[in-house]
C-alpha positions in Angstrom: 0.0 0.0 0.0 1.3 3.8 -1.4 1.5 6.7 1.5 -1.9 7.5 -0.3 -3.8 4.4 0.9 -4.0 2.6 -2.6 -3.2 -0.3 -3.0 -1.7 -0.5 -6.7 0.2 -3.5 -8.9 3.5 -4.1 -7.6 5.3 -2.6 -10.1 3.8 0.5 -9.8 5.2 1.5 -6.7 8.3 3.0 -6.5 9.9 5.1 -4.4 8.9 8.5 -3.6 9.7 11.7 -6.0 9.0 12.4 -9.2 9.4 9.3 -11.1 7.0 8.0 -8.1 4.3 9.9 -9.4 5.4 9.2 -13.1 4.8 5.5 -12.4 1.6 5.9 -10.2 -0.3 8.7 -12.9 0.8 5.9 -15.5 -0.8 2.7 -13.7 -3.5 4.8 -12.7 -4.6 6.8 -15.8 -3.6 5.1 -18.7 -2.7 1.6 -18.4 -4.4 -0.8 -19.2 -7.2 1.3 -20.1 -9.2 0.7 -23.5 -7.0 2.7 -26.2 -9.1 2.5 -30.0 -7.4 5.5 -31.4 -5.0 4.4 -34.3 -2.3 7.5 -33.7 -2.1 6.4 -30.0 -2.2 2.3 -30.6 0.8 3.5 -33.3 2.4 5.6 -30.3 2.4 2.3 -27.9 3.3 -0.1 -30.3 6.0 2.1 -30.8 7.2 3.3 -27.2 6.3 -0.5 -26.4 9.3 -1.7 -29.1 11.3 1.2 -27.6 11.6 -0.2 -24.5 12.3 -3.6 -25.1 15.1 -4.1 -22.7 15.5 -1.1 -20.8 13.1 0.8 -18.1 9.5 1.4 -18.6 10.2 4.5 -16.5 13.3 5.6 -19.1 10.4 5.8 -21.8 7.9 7.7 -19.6 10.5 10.4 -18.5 11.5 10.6 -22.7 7.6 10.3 -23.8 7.3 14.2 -25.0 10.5 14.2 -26.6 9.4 10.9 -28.5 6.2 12.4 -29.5 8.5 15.7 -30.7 10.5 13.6 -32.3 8.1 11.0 -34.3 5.6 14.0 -35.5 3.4 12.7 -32.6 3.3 9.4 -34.1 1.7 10.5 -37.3 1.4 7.7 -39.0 1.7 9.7 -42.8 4.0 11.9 -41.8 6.6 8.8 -40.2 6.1 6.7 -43.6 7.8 9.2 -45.4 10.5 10.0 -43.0 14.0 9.9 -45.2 17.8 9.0 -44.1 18.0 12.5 -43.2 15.0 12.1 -40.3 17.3 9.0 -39.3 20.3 10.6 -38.4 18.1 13.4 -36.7 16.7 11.0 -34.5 19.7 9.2 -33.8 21.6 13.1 -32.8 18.1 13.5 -30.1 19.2 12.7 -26.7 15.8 13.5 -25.9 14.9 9.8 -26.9 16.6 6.9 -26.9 18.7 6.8 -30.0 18.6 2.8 -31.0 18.9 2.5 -34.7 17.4 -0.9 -35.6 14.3 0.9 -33.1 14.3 4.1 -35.4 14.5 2.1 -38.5 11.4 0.0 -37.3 9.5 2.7 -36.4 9.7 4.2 -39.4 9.1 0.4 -41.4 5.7 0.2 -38.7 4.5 3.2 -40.1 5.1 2.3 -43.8 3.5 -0.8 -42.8 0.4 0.4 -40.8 -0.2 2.9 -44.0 -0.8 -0.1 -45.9 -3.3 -1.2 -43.4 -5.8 2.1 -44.7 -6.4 3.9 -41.9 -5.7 4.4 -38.8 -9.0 2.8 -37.4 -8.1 -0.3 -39.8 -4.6 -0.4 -37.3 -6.9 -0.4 -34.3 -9.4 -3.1 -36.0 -6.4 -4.8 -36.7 -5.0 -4.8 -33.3 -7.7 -5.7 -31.2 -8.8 -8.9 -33.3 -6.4 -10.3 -31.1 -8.0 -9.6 -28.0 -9.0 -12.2 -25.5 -12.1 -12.5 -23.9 -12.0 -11.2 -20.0 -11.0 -13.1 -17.6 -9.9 -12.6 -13.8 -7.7 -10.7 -12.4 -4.4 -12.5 -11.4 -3.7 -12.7 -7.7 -0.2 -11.3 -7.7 2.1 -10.5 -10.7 3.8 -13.4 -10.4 1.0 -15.3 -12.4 0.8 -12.8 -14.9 2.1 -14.0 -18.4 5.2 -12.2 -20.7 3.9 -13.4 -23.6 0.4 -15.6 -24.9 -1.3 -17.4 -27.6 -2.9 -14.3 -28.8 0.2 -12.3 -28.5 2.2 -14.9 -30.4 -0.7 -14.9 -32.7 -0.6 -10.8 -33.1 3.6 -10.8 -33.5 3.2 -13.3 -36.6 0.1 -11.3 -38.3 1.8 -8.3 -37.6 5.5 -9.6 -38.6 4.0 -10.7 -42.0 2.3 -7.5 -42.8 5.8 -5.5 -42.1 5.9 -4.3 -38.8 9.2 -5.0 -36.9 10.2 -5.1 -33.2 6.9 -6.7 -32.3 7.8 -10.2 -30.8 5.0 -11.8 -28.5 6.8 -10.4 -25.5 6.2 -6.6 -26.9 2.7 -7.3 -28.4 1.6 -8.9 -25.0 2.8 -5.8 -23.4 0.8 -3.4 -26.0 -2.1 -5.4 -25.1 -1.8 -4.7 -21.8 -0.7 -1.1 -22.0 -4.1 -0.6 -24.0 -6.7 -2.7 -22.1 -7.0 -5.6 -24.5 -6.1 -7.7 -21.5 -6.7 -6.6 -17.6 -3.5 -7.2 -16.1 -4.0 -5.0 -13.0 -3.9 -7.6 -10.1 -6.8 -8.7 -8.1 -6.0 -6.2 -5.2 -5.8 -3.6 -7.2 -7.6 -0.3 -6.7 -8.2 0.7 -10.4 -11.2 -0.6 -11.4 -11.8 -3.3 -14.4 -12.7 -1.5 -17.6 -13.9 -5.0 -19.1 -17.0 -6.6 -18.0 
């Protein structure tokens, strides 16, 4: 239980300051909550591949300058990003400056262009949903990676996208309420019935 009473997921508590209440207005506000938008599924997905293996918390305290960076995840505008936008992205040190990362952002755009638009990238993306189920007891139960998120990194693999293994697409589908992954104890409520 945080100093305000709530009792949160366990990795949502941190220790006081500012990255504190980072974390908390994160877990409490926005994940795992129902995202449909296709700009913000597109800003996940990417911020998701991003992160794969560093800090959750290094890509909350960079999130602005990512959203500078990438045109705020304008799927259009990305697609046509040139070598030029590469090495500008990879001079920020306002984000984290990953080459095979940039390159794939820039590919998932491409690719979710294809797709039509944006709502098609959100149809697309919640297809792979799983029905609700209960919560987990403790993170410790909670999966990295599932059949539907194995099924998602395939579909999404053969359309173009890159940097979206099971492990990353199980954590977008957490991020953006396609699965409740807040544990049973958990003060924020359950968004699906």
């Amino acid at each position: 239980m945080s100093e305000d009473g709530l009792v949160r997921c366990g990795w949502a508590e941190v220790r006081p300051g500012p990255d504190a209440d980072l974390y908390r207005n994160y877990h409490d506000h926005e994940w795992g909550q129902p995202v449909h938008d296709g700009v913000a599924l597109f800003e996940r997905m990417s911020l998701e591949a991003f992160q794969s293996g560093l800090s959750w918390l290094i890509i909350l305290r960079k999130r602005e300058n990512f959203r500078r960076a990438f045109s705020g995840f304008d799927v259009e505008k990305i697609a046509r990003y040139t070598d030029a936008d590469v090495q500008r992205l990879l001079a920020d040190d306002g984000i984290v400056r990953n080459r095979a990362k940039i390159e794939a952002t820039i590919a998932n755009a491409r690719a979710a262009e294809e797709l039509g638009s944006p709502d098609d990238l959100s149809q697309l993306l919640w297809s792979f949903a799983p029905p609700p189920r209960p919560r987990y007891p403790d993170l410790s139960q909670i999966p990295s990676a599932t059949d539907e998120s194995k099924a998602m990194a395939r579909e999404l693999k053969r359309r173009g996208f890159r940097f979206v293994g099971p492990t990353t697409a199980y954590a977008l589908m957490q991020a953006t309420g396609m699965v409740d992954d807040h544990v049973e104890t958990c003060w924020v409520p359950s968004v699906r019935p």
